[in-house]
C-alpha positions as CSV (number, residue, x, y, z in Angstrom):
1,X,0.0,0.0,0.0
2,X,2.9,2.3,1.3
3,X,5.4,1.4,-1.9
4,X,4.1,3.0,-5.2
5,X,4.0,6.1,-3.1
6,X,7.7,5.7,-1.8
7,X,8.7,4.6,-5.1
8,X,6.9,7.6,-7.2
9,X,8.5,10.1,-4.3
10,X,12.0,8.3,-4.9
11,X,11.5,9.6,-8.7
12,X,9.9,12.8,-8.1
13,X,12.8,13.8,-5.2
14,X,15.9,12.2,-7.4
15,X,19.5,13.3,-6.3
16,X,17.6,14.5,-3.3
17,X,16.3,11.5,-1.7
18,X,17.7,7.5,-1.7
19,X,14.9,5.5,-1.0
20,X,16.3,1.7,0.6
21,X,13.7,-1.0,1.2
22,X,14.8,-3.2,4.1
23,X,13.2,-7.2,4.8
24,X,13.5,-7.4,8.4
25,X,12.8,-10.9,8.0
26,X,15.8,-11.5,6.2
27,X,17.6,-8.7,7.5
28,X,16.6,-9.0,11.7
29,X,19.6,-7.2,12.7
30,X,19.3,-3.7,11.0
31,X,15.3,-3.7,11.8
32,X,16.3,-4.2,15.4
33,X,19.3,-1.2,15.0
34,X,16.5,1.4,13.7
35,X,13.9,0.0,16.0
36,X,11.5,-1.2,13.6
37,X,8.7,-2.8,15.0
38,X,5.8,-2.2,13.1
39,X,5.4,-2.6,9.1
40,X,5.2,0.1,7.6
41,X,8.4,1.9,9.1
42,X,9.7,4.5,7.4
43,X,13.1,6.3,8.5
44,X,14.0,9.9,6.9
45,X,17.6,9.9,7.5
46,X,20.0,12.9,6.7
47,X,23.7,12.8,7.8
48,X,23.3,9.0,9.0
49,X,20.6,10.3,11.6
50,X,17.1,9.3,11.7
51,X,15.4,12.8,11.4
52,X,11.8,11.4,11.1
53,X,10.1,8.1,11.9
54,X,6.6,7.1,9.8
55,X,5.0,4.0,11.4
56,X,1.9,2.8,9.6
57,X,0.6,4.2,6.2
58,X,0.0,7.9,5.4
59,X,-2.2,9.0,2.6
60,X,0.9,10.0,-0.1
61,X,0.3,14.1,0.2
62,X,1.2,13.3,4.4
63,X,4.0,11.1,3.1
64,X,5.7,14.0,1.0
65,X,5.4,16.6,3.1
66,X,7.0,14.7,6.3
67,X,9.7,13.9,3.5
68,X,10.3,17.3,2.1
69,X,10.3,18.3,5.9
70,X,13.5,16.9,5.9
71,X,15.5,17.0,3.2
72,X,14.1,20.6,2.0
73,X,12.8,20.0,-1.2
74,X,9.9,22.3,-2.7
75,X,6.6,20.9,-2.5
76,X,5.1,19.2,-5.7
């Protein structure tokens, strides 16, 4: 539900924003480092520092502006 909007933000913010899906179940160690407990979690990170944490879906307009929140990108 969540990943055709992170995906079209990924192309829309390009060069500004790297978007990295994680599978805890395949990768439990890094889920448990960013404390993800819940699916969805999404992490903003800037400068290797979570600067925003999503848990649970947001309708996509939410999604973008908690995004461009963070890494300063115009609004769409």
């Amino acid at each position: 539900m969540v990943s055709p909007a992170v995906e079209r933000l990924s192309v829309d913010r390009a060069g500004r924003l790297k978007v990295v899906k994680v599978n805890v179940d395949i990768a439990p160690r890094t889920a448990a480092r960013y404390e993800a407990m819940s699916i969805p979690t999404l992490l903003v990170l800037s400068d290797g520092q979570v600067r925003d944490r999503i848990v649970g879906a947001l309708p996509e307009p939410a999604l973008r502006q908690r995004v461009d929140t963070v890494i300063g990108a115009a609004p769409s």
